[in-house]
Predicted model as a PDB file, atoms N, CA, C, CB and O in Angstrom, pLDDT in the B-factor column:
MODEL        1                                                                  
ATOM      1  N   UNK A   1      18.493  41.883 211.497  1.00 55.00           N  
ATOM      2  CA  UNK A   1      18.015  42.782 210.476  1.00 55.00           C  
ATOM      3  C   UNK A   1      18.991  42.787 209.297  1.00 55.00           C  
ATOM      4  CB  UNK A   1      17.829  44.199 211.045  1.00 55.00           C  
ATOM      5  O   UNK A   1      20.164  42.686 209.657  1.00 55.00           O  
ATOM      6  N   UNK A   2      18.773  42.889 207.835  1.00 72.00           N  
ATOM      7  CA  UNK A   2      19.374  42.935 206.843  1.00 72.00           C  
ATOM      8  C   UNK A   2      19.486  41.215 206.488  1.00 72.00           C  
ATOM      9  CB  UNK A   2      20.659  43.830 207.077  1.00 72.00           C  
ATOM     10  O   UNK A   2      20.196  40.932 205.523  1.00 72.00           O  
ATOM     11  N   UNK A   3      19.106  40.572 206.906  1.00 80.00           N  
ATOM     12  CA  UNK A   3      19.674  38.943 206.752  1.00 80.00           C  
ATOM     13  C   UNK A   3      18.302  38.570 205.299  1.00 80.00           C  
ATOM     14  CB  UNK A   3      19.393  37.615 208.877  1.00 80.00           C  
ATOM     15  O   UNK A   3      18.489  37.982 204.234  1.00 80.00           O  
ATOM     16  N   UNK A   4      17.686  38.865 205.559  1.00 88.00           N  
ATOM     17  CA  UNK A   4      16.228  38.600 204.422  1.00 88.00           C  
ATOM     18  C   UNK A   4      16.669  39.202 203.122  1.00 88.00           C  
ATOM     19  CB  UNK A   4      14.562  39.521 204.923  1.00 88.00           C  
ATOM     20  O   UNK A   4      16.033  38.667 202.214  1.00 88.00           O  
ATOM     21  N   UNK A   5      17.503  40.101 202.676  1.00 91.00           N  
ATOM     22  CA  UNK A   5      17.872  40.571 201.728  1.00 91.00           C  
ATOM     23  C   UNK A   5      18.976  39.870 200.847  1.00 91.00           C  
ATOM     24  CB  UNK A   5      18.112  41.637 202.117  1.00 91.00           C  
ATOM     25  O   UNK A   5      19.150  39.567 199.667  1.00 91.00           O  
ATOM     26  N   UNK A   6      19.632  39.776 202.062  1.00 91.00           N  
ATOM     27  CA  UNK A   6      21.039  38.517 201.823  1.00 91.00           C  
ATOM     28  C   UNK A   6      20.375  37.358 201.119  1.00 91.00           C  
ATOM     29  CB  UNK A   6      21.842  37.760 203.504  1.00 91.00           C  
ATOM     30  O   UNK A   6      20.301  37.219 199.898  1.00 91.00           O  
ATOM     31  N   UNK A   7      19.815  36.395 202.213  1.00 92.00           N  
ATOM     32  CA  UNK A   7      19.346  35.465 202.117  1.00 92.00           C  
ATOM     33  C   UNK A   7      18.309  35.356 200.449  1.00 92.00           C  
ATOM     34  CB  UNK A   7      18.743  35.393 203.496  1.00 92.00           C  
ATOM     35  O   UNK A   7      18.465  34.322 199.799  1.00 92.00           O  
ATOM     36  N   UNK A   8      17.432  36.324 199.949  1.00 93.00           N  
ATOM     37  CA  UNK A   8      16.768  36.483 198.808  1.00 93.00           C  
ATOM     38  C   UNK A   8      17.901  36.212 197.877  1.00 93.00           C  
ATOM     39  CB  UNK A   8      16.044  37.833 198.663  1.00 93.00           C  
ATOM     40  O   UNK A   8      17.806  35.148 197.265  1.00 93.00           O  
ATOM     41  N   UNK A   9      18.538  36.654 197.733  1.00 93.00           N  
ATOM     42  CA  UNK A   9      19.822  37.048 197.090  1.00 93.00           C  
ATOM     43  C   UNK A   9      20.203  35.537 196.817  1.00 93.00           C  
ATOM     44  CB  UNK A   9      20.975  38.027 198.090  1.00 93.00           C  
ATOM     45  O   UNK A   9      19.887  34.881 195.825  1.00 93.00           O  
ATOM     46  N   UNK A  10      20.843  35.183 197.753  1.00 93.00           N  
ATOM     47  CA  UNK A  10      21.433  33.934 197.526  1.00 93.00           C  
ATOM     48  C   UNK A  10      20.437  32.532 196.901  1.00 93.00           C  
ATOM     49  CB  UNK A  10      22.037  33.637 198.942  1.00 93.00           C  
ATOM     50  O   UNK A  10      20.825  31.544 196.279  1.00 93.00           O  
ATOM     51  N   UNK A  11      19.132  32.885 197.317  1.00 94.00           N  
ATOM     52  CA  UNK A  11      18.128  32.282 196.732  1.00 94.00           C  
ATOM     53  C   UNK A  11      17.658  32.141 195.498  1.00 94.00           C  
ATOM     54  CB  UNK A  11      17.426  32.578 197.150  1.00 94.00           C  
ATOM     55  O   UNK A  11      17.275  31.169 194.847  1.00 94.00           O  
ATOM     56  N   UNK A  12      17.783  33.628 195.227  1.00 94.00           N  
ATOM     57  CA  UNK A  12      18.319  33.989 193.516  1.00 94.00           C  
ATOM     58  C   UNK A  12      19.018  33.222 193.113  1.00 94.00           C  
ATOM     59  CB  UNK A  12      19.095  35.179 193.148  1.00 94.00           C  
ATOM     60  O   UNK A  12      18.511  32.178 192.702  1.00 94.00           O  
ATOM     61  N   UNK A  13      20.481  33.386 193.048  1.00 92.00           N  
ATOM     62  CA  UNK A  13      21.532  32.692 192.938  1.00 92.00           C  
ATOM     63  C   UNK A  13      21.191  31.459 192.428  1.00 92.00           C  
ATOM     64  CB  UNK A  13      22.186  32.629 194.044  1.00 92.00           C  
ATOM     65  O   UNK A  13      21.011  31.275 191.224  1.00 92.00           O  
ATOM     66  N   UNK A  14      21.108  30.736 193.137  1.00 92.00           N  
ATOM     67  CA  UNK A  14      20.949  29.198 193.867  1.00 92.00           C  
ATOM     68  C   UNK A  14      20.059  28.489 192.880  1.00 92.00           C  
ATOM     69  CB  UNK A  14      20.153  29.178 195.547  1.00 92.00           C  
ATOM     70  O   UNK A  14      20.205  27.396 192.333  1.00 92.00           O  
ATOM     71  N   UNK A  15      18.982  29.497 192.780  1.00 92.00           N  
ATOM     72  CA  UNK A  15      17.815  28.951 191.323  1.00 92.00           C  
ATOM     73  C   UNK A  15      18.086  29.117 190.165  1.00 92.00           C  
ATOM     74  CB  UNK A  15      16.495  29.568 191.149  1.00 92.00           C  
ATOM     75  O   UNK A  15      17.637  28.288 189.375  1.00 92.00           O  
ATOM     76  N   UNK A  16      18.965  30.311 189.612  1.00 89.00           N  
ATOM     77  CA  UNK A  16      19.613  30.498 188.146  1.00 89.00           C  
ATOM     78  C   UNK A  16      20.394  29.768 187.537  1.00 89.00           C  
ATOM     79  CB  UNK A  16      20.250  31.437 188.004  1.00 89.00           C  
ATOM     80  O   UNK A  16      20.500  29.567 186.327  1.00 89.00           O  
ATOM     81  N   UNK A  17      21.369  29.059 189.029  1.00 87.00           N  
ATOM     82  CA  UNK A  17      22.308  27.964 188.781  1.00 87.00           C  
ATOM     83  C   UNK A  17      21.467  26.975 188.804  1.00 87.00           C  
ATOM     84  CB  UNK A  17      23.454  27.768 189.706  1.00 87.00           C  
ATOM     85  O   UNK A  17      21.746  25.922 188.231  1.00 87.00           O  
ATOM     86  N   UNK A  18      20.574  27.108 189.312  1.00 88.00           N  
ATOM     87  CA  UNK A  18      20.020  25.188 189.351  1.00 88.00           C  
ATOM     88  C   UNK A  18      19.019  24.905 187.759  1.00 88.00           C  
ATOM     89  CB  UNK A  18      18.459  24.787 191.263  1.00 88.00           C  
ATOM     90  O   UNK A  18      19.022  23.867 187.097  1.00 88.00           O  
ATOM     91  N   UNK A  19      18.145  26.321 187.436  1.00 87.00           N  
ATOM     92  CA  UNK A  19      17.248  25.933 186.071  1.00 87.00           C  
ATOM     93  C   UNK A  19      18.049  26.551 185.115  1.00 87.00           C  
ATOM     94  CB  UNK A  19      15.597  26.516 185.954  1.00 87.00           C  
ATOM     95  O   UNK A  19      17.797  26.133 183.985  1.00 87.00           O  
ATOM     96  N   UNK A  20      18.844  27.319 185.155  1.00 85.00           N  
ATOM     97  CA  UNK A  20      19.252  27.689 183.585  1.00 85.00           C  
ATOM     98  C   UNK A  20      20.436  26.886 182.994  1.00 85.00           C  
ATOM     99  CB  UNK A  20      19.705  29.277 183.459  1.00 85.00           C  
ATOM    100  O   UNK A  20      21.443  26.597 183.641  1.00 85.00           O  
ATOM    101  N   UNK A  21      20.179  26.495 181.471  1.00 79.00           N  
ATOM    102  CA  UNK A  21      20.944  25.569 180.983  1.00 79.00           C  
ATOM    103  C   UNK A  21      22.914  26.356 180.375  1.00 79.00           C  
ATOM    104  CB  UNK A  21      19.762  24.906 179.620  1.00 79.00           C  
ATOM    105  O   UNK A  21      23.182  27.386 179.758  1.00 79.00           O  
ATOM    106  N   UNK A  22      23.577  25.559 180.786  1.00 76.00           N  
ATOM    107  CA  UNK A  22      24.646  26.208 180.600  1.00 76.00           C  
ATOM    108  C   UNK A  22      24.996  25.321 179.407  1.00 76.00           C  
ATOM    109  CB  UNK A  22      25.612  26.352 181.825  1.00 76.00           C  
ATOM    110  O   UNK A  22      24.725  24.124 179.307  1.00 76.00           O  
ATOM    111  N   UNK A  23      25.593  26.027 178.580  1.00 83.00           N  
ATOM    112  CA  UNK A  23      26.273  25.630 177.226  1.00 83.00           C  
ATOM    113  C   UNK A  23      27.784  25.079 177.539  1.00 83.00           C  
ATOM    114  CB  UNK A  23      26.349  27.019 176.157  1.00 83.00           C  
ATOM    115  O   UNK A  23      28.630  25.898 177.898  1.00 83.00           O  
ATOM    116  N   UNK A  24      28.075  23.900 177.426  1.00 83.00           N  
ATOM    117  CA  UNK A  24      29.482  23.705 177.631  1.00 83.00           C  
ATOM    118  C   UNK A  24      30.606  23.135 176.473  1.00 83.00           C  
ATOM    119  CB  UNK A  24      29.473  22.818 178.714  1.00 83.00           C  
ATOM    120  O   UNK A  24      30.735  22.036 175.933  1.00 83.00           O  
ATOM    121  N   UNK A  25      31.242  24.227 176.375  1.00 86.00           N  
ATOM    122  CA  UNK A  25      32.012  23.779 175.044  1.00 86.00           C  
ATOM    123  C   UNK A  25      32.857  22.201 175.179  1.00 86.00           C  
ATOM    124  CB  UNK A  25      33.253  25.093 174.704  1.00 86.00           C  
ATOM    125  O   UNK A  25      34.040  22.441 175.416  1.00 86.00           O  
ATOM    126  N   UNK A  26      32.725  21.425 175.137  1.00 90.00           N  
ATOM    127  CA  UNK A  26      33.739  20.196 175.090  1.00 90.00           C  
ATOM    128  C   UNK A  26      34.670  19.817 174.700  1.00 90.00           C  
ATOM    129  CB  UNK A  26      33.542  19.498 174.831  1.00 90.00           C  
ATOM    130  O   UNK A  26      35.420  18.986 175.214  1.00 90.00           O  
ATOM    131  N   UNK A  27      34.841  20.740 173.067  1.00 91.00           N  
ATOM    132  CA  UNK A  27      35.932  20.022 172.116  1.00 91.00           C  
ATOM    133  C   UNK A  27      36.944  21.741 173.140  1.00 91.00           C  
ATOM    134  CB  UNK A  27      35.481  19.896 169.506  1.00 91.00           C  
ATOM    135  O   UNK A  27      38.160  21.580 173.242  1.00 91.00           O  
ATOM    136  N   UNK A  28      36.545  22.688 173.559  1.00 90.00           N  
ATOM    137  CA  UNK A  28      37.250  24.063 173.645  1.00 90.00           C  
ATOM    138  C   UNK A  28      38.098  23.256 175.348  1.00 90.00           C  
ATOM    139  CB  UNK A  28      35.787  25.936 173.785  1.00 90.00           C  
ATOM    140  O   UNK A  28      39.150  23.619 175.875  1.00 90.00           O  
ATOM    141  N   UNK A  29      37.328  22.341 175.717  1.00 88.00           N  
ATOM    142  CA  UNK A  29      37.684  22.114 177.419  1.00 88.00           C  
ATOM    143  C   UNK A  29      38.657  21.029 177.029  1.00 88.00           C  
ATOM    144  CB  UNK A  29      36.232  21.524 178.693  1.00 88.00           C  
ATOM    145  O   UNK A  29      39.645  20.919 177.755  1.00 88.00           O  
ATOM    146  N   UNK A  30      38.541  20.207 175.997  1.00 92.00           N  
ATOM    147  CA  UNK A  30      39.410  18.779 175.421  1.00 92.00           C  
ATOM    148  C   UNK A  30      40.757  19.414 175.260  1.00 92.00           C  
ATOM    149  CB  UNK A  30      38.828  17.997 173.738  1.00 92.00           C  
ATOM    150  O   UNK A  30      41.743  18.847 175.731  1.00 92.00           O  
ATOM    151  N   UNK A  31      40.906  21.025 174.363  1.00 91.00           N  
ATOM    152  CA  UNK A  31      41.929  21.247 173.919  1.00 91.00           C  
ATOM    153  C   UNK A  31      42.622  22.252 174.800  1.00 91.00           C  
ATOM    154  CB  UNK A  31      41.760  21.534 172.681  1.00 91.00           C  
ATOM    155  O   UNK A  31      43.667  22.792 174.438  1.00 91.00           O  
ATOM    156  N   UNK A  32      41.835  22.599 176.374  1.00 91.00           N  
ATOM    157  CA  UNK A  32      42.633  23.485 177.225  1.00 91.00           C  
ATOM    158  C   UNK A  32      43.526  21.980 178.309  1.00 91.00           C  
ATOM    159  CB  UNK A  32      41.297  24.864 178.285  1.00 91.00           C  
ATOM    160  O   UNK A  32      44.702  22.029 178.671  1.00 91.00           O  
ATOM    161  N   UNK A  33      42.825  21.132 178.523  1.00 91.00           N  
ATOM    162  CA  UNK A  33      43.120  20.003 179.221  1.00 91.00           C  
ATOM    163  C   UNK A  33      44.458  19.136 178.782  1.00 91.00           C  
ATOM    164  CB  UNK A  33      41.923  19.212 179.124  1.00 91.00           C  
ATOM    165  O   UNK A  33      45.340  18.586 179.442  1.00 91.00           O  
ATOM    166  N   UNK A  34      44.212  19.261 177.411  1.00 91.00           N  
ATOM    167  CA  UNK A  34      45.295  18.520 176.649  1.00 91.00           C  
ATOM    168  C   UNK A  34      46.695  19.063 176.533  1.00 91.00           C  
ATOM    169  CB  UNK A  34      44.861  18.353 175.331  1.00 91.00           C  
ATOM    170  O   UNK A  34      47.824  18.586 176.648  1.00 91.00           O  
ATOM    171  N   UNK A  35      46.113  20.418 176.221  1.00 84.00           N  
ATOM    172  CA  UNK A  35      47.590  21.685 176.679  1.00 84.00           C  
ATOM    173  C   UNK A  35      48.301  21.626 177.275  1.00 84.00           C  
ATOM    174  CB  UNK A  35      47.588  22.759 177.193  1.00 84.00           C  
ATOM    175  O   UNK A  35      49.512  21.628 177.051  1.00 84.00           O  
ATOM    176  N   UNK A  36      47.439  21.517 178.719  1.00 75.00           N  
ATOM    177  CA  UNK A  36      47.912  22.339 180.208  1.00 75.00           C  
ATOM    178  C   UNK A  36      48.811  20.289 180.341  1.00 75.00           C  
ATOM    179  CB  UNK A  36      45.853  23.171 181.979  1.00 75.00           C  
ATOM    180  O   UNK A  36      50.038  20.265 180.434  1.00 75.00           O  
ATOM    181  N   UNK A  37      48.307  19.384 180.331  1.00 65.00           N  
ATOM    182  CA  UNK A  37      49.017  18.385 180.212  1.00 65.00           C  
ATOM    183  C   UNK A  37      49.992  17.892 179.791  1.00 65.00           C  
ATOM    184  CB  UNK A  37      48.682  17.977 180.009  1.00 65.00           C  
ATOM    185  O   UNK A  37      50.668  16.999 180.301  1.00 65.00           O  
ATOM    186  N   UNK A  38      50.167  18.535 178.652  1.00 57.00           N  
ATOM    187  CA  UNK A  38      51.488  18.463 177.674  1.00 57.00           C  
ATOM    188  C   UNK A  38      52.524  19.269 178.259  1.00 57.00           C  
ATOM    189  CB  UNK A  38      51.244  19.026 176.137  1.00 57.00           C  
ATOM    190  O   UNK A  38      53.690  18.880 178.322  1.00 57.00           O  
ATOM    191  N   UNK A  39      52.069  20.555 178.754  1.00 55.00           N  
ATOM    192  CA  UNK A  39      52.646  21.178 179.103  1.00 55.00           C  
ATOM    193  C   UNK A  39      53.854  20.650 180.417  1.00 55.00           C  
ATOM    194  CB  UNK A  39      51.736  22.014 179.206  1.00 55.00           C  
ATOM    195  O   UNK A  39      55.082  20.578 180.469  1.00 55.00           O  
ATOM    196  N   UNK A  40      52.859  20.391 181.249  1.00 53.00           N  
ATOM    197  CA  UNK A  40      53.504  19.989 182.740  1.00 53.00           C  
ATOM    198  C   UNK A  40      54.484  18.930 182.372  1.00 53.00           C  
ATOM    199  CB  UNK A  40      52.334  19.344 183.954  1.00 53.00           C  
ATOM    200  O   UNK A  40      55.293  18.621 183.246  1.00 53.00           O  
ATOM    201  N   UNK A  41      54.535  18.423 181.410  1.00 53.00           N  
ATOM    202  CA  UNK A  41      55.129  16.314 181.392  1.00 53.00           C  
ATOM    203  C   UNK A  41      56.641  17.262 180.636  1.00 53.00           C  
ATOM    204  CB  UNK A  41      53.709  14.359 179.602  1.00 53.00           C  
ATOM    205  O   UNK A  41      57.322  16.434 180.032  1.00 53.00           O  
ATOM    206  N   UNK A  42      57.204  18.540 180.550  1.00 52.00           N  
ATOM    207  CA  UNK A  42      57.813  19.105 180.132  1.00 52.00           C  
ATOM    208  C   UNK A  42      59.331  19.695 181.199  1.00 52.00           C  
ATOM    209  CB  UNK A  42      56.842  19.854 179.609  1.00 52.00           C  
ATOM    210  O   UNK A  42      60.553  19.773 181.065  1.00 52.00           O  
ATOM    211  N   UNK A  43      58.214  20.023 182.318  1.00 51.00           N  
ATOM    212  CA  UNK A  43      58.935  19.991 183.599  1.00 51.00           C  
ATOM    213  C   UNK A  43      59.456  19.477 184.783  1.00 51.00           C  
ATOM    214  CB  UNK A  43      58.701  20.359 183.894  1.00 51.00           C  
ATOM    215  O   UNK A  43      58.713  19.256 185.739  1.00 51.00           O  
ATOM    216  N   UNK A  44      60.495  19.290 184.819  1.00 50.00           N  
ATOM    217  CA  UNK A  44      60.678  18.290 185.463  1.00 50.00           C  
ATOM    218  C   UNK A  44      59.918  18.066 187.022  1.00 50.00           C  
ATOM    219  CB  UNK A  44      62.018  18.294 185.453  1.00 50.00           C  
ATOM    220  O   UNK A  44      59.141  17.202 187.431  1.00 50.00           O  
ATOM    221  N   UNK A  45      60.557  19.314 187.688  1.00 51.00           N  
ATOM    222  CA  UNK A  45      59.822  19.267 188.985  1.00 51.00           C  
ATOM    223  C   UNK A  45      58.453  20.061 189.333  1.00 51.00           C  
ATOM    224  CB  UNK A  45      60.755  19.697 189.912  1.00 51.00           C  
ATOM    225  O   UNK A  45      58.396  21.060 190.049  1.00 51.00           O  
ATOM    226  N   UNK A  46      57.440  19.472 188.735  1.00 53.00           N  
ATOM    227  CA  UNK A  46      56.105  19.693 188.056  1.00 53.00           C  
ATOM    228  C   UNK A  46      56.099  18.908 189.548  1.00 53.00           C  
ATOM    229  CB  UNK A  46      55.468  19.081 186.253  1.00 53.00           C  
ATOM    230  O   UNK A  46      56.498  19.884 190.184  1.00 53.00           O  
ATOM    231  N   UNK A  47      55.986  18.155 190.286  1.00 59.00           N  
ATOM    232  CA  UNK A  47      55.600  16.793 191.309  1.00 59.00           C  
ATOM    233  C   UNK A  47      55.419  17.965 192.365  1.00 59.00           C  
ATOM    234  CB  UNK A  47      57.015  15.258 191.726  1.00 59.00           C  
ATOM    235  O   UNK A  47      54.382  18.030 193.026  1.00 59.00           O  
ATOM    236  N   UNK A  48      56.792  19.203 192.564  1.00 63.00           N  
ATOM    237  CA  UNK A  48      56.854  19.867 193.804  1.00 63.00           C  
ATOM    238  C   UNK A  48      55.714  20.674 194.156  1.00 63.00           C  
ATOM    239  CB  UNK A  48      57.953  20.644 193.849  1.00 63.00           C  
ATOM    240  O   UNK A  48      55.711  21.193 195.272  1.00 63.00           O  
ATOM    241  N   UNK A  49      54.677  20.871 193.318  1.00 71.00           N  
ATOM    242  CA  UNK A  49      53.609  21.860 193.161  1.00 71.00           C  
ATOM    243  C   UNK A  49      53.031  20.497 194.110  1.00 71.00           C  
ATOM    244  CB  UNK A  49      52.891  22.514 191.378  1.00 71.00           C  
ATOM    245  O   UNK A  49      52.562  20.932 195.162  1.00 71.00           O  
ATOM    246  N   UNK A  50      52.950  19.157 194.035  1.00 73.00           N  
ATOM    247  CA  UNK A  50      52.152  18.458 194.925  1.00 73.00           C  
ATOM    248  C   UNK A  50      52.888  17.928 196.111  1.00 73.00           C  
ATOM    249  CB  UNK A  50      51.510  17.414 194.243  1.00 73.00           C  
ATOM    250  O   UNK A  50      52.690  16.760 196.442  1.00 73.00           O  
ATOM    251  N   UNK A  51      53.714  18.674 196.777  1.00 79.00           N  
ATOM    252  CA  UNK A  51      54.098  18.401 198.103  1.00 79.00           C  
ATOM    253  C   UNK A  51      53.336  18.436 199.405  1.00 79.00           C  
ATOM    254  CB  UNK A  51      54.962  19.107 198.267  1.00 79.00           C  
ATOM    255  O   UNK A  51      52.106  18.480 199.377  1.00 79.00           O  
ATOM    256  N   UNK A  52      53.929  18.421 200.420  1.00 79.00           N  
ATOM    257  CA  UNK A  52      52.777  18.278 201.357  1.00 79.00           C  
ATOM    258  C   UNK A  52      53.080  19.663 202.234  1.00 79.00           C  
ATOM    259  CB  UNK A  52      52.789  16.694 202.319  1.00 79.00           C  
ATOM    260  O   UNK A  52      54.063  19.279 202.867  1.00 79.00           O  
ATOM    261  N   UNK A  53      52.885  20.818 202.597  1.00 76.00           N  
ATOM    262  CA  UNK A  53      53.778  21.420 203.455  1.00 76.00           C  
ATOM    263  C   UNK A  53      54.056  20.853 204.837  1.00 76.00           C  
ATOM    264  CB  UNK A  53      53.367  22.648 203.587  1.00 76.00           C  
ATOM    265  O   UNK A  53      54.929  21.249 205.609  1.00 76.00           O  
ATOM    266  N   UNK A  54      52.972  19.624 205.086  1.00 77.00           N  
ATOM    267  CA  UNK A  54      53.541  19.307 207.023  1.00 77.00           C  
ATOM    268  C   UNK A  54      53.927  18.241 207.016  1.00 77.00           C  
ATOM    269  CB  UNK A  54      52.452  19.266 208.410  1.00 77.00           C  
ATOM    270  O   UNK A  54      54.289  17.627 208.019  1.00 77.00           O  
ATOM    271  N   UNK A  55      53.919  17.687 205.513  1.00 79.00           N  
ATOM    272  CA  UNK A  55      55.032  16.364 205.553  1.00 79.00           C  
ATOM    273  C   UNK A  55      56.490  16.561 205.707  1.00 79.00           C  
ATOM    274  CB  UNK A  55      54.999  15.572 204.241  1.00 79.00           C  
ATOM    275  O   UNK A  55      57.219  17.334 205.086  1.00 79.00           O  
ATOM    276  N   UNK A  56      56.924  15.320 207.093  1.00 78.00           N  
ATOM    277  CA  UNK A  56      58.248  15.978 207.809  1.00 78.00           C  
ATOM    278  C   UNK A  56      58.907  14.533 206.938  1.00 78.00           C  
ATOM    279  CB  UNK A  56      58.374  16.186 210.053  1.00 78.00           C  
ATOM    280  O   UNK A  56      60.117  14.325 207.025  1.00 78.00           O  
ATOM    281  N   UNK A  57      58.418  14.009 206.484  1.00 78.00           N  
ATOM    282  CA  UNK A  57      59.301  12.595 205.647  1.00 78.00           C  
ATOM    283  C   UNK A  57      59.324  11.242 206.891  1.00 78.00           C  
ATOM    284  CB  UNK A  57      61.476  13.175 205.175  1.00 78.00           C  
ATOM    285  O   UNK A  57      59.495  10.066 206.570  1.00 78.00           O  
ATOM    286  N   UNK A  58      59.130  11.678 208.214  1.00 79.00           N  
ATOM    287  CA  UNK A  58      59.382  10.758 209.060  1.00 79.00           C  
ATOM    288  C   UNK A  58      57.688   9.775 209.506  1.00 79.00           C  
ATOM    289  CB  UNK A  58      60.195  11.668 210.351  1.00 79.00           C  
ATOM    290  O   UNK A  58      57.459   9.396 210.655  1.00 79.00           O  
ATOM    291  N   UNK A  59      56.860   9.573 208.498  1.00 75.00           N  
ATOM    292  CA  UNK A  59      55.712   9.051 208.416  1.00 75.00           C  
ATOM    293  C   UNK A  59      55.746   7.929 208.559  1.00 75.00           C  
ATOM    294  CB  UNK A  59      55.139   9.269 207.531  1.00 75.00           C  
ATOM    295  O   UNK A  59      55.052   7.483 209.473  1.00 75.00           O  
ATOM    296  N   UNK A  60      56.621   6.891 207.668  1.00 76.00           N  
ATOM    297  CA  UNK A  60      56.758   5.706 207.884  1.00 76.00           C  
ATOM    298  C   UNK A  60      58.012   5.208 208.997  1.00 76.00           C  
ATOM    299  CB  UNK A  60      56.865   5.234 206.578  1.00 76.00           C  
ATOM    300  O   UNK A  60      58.567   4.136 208.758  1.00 76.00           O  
ATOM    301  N   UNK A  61      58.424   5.979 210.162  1.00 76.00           N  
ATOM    302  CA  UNK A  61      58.819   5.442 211.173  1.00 76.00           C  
ATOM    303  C   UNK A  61      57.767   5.681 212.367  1.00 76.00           C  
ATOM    304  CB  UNK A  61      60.126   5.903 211.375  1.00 76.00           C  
ATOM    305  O   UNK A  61      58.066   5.097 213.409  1.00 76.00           O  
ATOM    306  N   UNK A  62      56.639   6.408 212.389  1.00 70.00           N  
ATOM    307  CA  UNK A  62      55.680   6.766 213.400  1.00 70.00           C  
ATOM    308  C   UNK A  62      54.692   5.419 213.263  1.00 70.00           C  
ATOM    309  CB  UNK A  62      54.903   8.357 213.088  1.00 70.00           C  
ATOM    310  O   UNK A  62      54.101   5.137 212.221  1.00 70.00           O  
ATOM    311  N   UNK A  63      54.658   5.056 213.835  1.00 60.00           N  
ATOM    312  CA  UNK A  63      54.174   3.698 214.255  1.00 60.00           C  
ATOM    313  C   UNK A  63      53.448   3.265 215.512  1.00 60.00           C  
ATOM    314  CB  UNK A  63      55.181   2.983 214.266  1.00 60.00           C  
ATOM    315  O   UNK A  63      53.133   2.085 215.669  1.00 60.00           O  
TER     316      UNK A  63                                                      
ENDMDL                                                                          
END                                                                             
């Protein structure tokens, strides 16, 4: 009980995103992209944000 309400709902959803046309700024997404890029090449240890947390370094002796 209550699941048909949910479920409408999300059905909603699901169709507003699928037929209505979204406007997408390009030159506004070119100049947040270009930023945030410039930005990072600034710092050095910008790389540590892509570490692994369960990389133990001992990968290439497991064999």
């Amino acid at each position: 009980m209550g699941r048909g309400r949910a479920k409408a709902k999300q059905t909603k959803v699901a169709r507003e995103l699928k037929y209505s046309s979204h406007e997408t700024d390009f030159d506004a997404l070119q100049r947040e992209l270009s930023s945030n890029s410039s930005s990072d090449n600034h710092h050095e240890d910008s790389d540590s944000r892509y570490e692994d947390p369960y990389d133990d370094g001992y990968d290439e002796y497991r064999r």
